[in-house]
Residue frames relative to the residue before (quaternion, step in Angstrom):
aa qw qx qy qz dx dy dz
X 1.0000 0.0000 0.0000 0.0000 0.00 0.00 0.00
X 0.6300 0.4991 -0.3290 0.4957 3.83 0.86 -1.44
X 0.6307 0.5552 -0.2804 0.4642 3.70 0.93 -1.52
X 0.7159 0.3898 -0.3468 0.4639 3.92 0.40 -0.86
X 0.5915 0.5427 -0.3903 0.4509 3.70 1.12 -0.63
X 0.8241 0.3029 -0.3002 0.3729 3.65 0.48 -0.86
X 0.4375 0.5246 -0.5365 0.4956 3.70 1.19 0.36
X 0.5897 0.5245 -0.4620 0.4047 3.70 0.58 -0.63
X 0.7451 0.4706 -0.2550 0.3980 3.07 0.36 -1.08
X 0.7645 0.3167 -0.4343 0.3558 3.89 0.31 -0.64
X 0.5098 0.6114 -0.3947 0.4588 3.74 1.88 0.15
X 0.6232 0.5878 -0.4591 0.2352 3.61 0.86 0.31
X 0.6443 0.5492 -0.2540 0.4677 3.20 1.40 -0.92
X 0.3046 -0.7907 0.5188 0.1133 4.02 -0.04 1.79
X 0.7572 -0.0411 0.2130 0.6161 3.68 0.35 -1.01
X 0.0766 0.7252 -0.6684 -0.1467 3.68 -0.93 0.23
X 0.2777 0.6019 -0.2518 0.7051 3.65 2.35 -0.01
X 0.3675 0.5233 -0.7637 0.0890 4.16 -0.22 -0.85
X 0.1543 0.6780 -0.7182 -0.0269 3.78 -0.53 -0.55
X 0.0736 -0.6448 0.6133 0.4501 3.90 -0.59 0.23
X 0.6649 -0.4708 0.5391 0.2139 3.47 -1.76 0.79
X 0.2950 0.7198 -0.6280 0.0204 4.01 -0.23 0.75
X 0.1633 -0.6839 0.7097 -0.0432 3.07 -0.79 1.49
X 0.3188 -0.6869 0.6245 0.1909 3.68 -1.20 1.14
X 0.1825 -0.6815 0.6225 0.3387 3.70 0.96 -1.62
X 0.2701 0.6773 -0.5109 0.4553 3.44 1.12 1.09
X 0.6085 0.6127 -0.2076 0.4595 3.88 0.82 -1.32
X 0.5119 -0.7418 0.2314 0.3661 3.56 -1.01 0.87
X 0.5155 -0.7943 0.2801 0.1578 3.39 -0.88 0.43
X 0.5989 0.2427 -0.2430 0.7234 3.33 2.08 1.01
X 0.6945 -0.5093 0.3851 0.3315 2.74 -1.28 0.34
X 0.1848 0.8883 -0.4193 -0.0311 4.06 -0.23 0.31
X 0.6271 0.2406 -0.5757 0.4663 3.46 0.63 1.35
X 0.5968 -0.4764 0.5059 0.4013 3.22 -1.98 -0.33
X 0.4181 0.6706 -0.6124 0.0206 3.18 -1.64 -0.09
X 0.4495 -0.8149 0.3547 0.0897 2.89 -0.97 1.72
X 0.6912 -0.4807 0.2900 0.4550 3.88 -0.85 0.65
X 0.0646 -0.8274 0.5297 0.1751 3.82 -1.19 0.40
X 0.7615 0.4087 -0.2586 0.4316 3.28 -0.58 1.01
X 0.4427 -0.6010 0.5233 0.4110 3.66 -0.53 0.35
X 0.5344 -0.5650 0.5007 0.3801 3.41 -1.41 0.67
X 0.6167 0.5225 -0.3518 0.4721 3.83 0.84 -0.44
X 0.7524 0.3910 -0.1953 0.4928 4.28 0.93 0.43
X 0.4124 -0.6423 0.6061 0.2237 3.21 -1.13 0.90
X 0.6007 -0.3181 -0.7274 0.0938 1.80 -1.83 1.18
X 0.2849 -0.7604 0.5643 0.1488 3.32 -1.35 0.08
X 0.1352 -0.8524 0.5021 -0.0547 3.33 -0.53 1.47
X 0.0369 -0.7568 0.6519 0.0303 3.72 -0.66 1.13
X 0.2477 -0.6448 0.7160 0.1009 3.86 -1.02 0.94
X 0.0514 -0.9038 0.3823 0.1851 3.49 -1.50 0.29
X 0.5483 -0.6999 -0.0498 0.4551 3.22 -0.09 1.36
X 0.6595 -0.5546 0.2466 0.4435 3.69 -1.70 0.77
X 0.8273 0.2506 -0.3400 0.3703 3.83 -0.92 0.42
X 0.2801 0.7248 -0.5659 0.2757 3.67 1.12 1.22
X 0.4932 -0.7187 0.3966 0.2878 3.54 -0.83 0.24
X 0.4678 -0.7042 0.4924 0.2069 3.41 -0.25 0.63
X 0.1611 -0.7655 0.6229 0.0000 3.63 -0.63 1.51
X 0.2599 -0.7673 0.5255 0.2599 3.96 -0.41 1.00
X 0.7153 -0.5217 0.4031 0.2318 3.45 -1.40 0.14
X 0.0490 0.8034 -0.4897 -0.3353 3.10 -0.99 -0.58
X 0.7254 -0.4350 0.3525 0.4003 3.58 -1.55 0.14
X 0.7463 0.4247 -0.1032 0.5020 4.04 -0.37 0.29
X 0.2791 0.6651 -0.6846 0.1053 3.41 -0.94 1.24
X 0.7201 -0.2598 0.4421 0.4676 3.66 -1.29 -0.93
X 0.2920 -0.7351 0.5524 0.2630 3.69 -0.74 1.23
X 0.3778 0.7207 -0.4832 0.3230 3.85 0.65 -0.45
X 0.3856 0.7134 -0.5546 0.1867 3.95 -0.34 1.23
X 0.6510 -0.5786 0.4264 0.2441 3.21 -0.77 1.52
X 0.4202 -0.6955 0.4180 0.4063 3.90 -1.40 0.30
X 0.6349 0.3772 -0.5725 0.3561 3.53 0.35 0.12
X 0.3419 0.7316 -0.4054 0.4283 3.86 1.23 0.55
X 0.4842 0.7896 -0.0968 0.3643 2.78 1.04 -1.62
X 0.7668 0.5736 0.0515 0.2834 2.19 -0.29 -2.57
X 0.7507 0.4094 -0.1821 0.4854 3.40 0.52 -1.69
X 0.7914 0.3997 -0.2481 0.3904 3.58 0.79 -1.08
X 0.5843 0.5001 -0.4917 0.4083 3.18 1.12 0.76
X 0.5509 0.5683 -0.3811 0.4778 3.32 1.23 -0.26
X 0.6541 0.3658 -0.3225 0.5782 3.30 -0.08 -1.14
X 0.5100 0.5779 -0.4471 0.4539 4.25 0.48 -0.14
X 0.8485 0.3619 -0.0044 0.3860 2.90 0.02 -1.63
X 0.6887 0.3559 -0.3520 0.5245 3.61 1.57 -0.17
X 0.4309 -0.8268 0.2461 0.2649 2.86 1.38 0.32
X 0.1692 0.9324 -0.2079 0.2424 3.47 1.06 1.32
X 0.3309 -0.8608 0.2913 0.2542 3.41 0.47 1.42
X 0.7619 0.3442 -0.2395 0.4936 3.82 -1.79 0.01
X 0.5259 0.6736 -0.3554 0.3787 3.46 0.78 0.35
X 0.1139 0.8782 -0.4450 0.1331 3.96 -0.14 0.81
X 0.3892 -0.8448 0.3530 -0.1012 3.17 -0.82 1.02
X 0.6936 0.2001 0.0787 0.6875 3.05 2.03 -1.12
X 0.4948 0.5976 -0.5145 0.3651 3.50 0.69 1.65
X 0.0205 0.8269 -0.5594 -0.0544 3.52 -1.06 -0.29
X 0.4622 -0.7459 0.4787 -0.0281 3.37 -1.37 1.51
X 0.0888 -0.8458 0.5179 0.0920 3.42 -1.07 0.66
X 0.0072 -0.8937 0.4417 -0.0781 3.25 -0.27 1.14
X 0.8635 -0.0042 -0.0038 0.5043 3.31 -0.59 0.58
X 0.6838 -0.3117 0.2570 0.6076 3.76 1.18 0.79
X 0.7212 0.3295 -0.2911 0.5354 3.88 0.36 -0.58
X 0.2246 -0.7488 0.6181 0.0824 2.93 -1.94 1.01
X 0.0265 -0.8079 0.5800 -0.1005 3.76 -0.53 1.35
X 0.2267 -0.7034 0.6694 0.0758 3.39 -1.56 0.94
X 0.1909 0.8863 -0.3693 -0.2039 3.05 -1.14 1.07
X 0.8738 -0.0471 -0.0381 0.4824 3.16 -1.49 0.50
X 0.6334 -0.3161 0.2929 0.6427 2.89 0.59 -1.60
X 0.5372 -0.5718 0.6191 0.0352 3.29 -1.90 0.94
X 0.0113 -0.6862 0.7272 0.0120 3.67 -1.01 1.06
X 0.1945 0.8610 -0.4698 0.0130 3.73 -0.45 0.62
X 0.1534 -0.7916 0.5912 -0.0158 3.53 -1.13 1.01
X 0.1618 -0.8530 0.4695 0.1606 3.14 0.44 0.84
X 0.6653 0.3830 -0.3100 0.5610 4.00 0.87 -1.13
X 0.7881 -0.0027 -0.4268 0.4435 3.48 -0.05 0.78
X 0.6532 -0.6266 0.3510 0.2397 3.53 0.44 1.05
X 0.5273 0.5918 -0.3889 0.4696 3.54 0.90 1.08
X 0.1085 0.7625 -0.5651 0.2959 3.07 -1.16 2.08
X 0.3461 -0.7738 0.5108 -0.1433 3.11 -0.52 1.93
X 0.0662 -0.7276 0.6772 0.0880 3.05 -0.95 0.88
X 0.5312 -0.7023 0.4727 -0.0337 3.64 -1.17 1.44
X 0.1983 0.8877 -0.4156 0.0029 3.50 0.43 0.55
X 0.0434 0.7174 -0.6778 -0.1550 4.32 -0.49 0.20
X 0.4666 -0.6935 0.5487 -0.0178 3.05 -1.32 1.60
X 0.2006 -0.8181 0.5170 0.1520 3.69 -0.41 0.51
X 0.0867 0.8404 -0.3428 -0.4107 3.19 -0.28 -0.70
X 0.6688 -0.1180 -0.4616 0.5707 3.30 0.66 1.89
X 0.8196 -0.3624 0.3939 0.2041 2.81 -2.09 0.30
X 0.5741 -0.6242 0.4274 0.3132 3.71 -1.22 0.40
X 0.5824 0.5562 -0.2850 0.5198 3.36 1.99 0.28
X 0.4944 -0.6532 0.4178 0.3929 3.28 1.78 -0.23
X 0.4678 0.5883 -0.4785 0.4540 3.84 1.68 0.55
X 0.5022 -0.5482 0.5610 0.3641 3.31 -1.45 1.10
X 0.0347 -0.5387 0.8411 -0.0348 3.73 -1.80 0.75
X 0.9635 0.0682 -0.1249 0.2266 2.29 -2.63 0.72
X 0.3750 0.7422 -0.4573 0.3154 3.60 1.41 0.73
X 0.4756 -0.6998 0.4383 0.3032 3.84 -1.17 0.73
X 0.4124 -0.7134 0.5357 0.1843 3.39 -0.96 0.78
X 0.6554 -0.4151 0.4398 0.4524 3.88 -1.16 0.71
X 0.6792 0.5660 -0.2661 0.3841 3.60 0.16 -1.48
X 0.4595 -0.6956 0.3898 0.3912 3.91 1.32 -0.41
X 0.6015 0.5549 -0.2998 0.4903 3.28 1.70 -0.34
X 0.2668 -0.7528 0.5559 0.2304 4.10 -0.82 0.74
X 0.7795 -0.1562 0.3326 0.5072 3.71 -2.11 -0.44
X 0.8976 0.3302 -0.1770 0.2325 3.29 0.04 -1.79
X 0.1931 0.8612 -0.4206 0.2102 3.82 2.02 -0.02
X 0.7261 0.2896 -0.3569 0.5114 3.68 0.15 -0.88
X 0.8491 0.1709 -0.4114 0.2839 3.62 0.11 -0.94
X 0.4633 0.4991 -0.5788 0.4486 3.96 0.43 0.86
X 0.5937 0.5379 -0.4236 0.4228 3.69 0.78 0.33
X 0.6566 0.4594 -0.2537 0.5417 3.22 1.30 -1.04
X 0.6111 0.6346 -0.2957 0.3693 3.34 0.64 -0.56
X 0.6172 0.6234 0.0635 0.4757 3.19 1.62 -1.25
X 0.6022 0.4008 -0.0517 0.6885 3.10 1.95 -1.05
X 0.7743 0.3136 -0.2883 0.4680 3.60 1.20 0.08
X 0.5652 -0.6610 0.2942 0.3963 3.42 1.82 0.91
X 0.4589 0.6038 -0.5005 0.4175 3.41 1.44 0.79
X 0.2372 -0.4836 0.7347 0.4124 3.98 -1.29 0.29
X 0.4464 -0.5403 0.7093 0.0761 2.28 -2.72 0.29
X 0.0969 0.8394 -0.5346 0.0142 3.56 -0.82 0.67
X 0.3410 0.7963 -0.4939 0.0757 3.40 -0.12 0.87
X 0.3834 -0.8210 0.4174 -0.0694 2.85 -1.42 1.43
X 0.3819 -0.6789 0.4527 0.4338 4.13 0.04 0.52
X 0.6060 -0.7155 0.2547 0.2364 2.88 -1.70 0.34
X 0.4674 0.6719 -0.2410 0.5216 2.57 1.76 0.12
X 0.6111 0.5414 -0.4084 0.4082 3.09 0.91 -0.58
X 0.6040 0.6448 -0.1961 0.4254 3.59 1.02 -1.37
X 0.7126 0.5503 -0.2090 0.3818 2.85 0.77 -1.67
X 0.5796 0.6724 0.0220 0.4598 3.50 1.36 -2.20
X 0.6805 -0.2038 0.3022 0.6357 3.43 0.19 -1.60
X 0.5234 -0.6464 0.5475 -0.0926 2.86 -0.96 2.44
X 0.7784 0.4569 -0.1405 0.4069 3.10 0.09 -2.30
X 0.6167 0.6818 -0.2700 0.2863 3.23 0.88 -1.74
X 0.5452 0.5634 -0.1805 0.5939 3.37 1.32 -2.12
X 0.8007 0.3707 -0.3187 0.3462 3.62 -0.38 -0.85
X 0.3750 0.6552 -0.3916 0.5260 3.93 1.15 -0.55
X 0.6877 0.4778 -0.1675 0.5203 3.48 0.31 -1.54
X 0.7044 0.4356 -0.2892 0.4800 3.58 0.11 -0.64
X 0.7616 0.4516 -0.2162 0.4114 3.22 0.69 -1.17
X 0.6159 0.5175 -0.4141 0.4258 3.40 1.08 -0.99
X 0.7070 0.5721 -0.3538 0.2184 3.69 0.60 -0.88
X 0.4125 0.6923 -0.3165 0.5004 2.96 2.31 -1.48
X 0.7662 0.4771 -0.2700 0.3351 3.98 0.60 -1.08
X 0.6991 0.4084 -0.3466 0.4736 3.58 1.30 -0.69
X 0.6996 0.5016 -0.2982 0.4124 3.73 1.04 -0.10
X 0.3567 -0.8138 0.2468 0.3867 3.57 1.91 -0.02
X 0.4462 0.6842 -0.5641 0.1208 3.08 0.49 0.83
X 0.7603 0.2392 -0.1918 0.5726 3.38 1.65 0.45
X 0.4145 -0.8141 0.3225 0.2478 3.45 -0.70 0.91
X 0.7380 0.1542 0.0801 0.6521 3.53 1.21 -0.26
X 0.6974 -0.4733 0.4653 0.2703 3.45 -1.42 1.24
X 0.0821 -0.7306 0.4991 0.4587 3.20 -0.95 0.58
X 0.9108 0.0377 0.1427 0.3856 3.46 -1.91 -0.03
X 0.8380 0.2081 -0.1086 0.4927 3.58 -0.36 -2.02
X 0.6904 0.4456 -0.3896 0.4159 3.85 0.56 -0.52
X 0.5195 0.5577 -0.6329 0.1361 3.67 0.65 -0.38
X 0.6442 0.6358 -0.2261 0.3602 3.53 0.77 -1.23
X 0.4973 0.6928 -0.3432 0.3936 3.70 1.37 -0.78
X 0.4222 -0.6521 0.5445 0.3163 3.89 -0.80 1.17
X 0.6735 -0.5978 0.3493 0.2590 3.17 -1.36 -0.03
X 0.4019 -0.6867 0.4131 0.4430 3.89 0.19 0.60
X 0.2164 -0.7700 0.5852 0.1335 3.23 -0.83 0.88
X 0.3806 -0.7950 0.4100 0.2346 3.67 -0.94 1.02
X 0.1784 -0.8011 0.5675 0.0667 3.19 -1.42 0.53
X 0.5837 -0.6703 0.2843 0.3594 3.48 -1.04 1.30
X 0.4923 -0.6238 0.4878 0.3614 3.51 -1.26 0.58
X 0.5604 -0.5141 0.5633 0.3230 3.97 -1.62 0.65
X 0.1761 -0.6342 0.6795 0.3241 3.49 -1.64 0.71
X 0.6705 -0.2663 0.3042 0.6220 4.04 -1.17 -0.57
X 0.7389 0.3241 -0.3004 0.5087 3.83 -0.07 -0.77
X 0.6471 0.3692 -0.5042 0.4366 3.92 0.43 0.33
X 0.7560 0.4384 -0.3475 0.3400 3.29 1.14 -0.22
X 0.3742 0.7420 -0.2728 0.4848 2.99 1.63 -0.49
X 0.8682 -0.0561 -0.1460 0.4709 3.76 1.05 -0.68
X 0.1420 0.5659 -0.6623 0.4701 3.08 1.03 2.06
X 0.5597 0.4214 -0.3588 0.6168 3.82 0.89 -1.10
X 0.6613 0.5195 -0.4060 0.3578 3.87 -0.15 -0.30
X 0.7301 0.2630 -0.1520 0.6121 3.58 1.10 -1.00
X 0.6933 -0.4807 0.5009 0.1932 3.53 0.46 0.20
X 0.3616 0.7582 -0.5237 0.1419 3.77 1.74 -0.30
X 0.8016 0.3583 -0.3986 0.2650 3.89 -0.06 -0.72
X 0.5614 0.4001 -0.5846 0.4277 3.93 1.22 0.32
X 0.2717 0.7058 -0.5499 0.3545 4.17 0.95 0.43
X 0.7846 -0.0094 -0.0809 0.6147 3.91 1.05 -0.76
X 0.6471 0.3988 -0.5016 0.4131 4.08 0.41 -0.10
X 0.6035 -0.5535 0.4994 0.2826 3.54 0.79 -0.35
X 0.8057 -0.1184 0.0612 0.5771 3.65 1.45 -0.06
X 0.4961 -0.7610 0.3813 0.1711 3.61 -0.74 1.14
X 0.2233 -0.8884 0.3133 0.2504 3.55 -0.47 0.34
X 0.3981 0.7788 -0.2869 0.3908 2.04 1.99 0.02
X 0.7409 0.0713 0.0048 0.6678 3.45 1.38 -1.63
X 0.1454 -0.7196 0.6758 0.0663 3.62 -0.12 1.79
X 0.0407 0.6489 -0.7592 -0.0310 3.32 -2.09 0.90
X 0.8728 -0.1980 0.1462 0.4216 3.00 -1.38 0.22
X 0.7536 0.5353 -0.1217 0.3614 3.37 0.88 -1.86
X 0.6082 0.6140 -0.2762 0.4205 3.11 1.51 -1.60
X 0.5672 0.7088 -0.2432 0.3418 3.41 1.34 -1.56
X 0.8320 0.2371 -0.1647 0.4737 3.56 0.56 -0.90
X 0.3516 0.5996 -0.4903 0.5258 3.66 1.52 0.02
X 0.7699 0.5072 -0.1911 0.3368 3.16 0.35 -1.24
X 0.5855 0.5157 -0.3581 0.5128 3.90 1.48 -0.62
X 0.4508 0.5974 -0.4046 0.5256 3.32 1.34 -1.70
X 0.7049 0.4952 -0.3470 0.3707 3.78 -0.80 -1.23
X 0.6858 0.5306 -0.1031 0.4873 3.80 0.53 -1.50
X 0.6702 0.5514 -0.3803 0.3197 3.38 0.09 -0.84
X 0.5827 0.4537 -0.4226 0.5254 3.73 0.44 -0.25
X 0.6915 0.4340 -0.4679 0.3383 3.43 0.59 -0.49
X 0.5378 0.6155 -0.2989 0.4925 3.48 1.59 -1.18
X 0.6403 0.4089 -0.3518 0.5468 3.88 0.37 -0.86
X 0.6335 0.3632 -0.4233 0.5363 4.15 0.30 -0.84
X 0.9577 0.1263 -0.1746 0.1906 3.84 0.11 -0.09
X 0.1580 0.6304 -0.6443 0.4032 2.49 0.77 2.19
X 0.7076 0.4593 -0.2696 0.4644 3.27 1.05 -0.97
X 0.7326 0.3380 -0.2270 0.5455 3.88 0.92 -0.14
X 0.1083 -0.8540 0.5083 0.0247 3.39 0.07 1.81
X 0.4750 0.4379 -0.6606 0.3826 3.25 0.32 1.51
X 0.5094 0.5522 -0.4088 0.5181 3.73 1.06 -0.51
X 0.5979 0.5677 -0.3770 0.4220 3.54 0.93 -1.07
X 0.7468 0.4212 -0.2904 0.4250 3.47 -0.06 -1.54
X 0.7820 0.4394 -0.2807 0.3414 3.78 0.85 -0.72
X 0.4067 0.6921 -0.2101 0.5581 3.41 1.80 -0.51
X 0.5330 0.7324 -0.1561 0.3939 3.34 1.11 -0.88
X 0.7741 0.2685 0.0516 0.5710 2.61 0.03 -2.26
X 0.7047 0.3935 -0.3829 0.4494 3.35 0.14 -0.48
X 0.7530 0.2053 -0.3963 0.4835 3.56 0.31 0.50
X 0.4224 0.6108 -0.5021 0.4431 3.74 1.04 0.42
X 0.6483 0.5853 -0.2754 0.4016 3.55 1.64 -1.33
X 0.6108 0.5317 -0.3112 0.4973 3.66 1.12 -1.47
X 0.7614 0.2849 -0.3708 0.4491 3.81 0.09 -1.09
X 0.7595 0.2784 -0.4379 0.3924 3.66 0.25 -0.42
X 0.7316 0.3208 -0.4633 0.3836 3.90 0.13 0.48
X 0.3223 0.6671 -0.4663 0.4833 3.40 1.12 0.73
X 0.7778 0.4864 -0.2735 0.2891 3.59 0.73 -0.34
């Protein structure tokens, strides 16, 4: 019952990002500086660049509303700080496979486009995700290749980190936005922001007993993994900005709606 209540809930919030996507196809059409990978593959954040004359695969408009809370989380901030080229509701095809991500930084007139990633480390079913394999390769290896192959970076961040240190995560974003030019200068509030310190990636059996201890109510305040009573209202508390942003935004409204007309009437 708690479990069917909190899937409703992370399906209510459609876009707090809706931007509509106007791509002209005016903007360049490969990839045309350098910049080399940051981080070992074995550390958050993790940062893949791709290489200079890849072609550039646009987006599209439309994915799956279904977004986790440290998802959430992020897209109210960057909401609420109001923060351009940011997107929430797109999704890419690449190499035959279709993926949405997290979020989307995009500049089309100087041909920069980021894919955004928050990293769990399991699932609201209690399935290891995004965990590193022996081989040095991880879960999420092919689709940061494809992604890569469509002149998109990669950024992906734990959830904790996001969740933990917001600002910290965004610094990072920004700094990268600065070595590829799509911006001349830090903004303002991050200049001062420490540096995000990194943190080692989970294999399957490390995640396997994070889900054992309960590791992600350690910073959301409750597991989805195992919703109780307690987790349940941590978990409204957490939401509510999204509920309060959509009364006033009558597409959140109309979808907020339905999606809880759907839970109480197939509950019966």
């Amino acid at each position: 019952m708690l479990k069917r209540i909190y899937n409703a809930i992370c399906r209510l919030d459609l876009s707090l990002l809706g931007s509509k996507l106007h791509l002209q196809g005016n903007g360049p059409k490969e990839v045309s500086y350098v910049l080399p990978n940051g981080n070992a593959p074995q550390l958050y954040p993790l940062m893949l660049a791709p290489q200079q004359g890849t072609a550039i695969i646009m987006p599209q408009q439309g994915k799956n509303c279904k977004k986790g809370p440290s998802e959430q989380w992020l897209a109210l901030w960057i909401w609420s700080h109001r923060l351009k080229g940011f997107y929430d509701n797109l999704t890419l095809t690449s190499r035959g496979h279709r993926y949405e991500p997290d979020f989307a930084y995009i500049d089309e007139q100087k041909g920069i486009y980021v894919d955004l990633e928050v990293d769990e480390p399991y699932s609201g079913g209690g399935k290891p995700t995004h965990y590193m394999n022996a081989d040095g390769t991880n879960q999420d290896s092919q689709r940061n290749q494809n992604y890569l192959n469509a002149g998109w970076h990669v950024v992906r961040f734990s959830e904790e980190q996001i969740f933990c240190h917001t600002e910290e995560c965004m610094k990072v974003v920004y700094t990268l936005l600065l070595n590829v030019g799509a911006i001349d200068e830090l903004p303002k509030s991050l200049e001062k922001v420490p540096d995000l310190e990194a943190v080692p990636r989970w294999t399957y059996a490390e995640s396997n007993e994070l889900k054992r201890k309960g590791f992600r109510k350690s910073y959301l305040g409750f597991d989805p993994a195992k919703m109780d009573i307690q987790g349940y209202y941590k978990c409204l508390k957490l939401f509510m900005p999204i509920f309060r942003h959509s009364l006033t935004n009558i597409k959140l409204r109309k979808a907020s709606t339905k999606e809880l007309l759907s839970f109480f009437v197939n509950r019966r």
